[in-house]
C-alpha positions in Angstrom: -20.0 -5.4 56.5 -21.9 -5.9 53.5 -21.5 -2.4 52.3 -17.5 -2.6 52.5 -17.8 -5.9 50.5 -19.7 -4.3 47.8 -17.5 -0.9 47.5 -14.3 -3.1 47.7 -16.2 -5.5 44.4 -17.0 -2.1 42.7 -13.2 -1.0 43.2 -12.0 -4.2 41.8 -14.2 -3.9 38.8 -13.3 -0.4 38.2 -9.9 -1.3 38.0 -10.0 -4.1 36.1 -12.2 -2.6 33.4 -10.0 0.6 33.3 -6.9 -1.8 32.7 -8.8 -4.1 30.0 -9.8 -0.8 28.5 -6.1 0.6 28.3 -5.0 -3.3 27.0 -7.6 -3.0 24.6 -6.5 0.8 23.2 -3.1 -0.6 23.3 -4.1 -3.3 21.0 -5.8 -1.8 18.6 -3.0 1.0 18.5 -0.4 -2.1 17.6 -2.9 -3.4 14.8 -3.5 -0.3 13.0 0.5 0.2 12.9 0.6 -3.8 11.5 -1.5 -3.0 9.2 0.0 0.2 8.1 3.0 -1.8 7.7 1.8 -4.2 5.6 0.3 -2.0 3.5 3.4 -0.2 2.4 4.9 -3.3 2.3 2.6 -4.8 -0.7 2.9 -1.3 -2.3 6.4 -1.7 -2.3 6.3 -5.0 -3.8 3.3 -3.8 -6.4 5.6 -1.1 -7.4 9.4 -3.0 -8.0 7.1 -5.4 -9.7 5.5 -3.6 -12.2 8.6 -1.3 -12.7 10.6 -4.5 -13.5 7.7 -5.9 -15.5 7.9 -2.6 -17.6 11.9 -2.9 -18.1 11.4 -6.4 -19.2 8.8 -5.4 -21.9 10.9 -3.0 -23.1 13.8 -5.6 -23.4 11.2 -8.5 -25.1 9.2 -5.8 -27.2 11.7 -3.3 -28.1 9.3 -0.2 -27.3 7.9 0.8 -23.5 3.9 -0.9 -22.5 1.4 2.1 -23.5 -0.7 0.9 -20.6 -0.7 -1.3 -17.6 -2.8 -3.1 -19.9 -0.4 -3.7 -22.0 1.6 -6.0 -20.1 -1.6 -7.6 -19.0 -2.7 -8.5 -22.6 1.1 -9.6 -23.1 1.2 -11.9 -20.2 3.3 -10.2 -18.0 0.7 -9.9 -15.6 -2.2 -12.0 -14.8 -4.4 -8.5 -13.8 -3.1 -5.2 -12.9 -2.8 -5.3 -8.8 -4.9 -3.2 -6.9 -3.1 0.0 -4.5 -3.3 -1.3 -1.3 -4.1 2.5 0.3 -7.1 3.3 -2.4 -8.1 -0.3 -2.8 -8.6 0.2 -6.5 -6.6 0.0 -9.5 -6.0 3.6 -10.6 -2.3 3.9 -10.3 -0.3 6.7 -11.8 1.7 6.3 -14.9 4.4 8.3 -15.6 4.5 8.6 -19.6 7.8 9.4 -21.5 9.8 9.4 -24.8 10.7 5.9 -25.8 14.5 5.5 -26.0 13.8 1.9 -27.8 12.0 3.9 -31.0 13.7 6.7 -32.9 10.5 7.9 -34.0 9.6 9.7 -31.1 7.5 7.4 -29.4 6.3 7.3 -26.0 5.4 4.8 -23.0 5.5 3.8 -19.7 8.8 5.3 -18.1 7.5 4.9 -14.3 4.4 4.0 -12.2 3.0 5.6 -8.8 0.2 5.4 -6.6 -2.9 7.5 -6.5 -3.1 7.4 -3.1 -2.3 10.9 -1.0 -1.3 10.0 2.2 1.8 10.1 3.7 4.0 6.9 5.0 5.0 6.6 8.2 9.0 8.1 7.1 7.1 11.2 6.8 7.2 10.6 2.7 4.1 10.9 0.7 3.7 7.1 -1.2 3.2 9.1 -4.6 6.7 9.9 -4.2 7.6 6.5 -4.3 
């Protein structure tokens, strides 16, 4: 009698730790994709920001931001936001001819992200 208590206990435990164990996997699958979400979100957002931030130098200064320091040293930006995929600051600027200046100038026309992975639409997030 003992012996069929015990082996029914060790089949109850079993399957309770093999469904914790699939809850668990289940979780952590859900949070990785929240995460990935709001990742691409606040890149997004990073990038409409600084690309309006850019337009509106042009309109206030006349000429395009030679750096993403420029709009920080003109106020437009408190600090330059960090990529939320390589967690540092190195985004990709996209340099071109100023249409502002007939002299031939150049400046910030565009701004990516460093990063190299893909987003979950199957796009790469430079290409954004």
């Amino acid at each position: 009698m003992r012996r069929l208590i015990l082996r029914v206990i060790i089949a109850l435990l079993t399957v309770i730790i093999g469904v914790s164990c699939a809850i668990s996997y289940r979780a952590i699958t859900l949070h990785r994709a929240s995460v990935l979400r709001a990742r691409e979100s606040v890149l997004r957002d990073d990038l409409l920001k600084m690309r309006k931030l850019i337009d509106q130098y042009a309109a206030d200064r006349g000429s395009l931001p030679k750096s993403l320091d420029d709009l920080v040293r003109a106020g437009y930006l408190r600090e330059i936001p960090a990529d939320p995929f390589t967690e540092k600051r190195n985004w990709i600027v996209v340099v071109g001819a100023d249409p502002n200046v007939s002299a031939g100038g150049e400046g910030i026309i565009d701004v990516h992200t460093a990063s190299l992975a893909t987003s979950r639409e199957g796009t790469a997030y430079k290409e954004w």
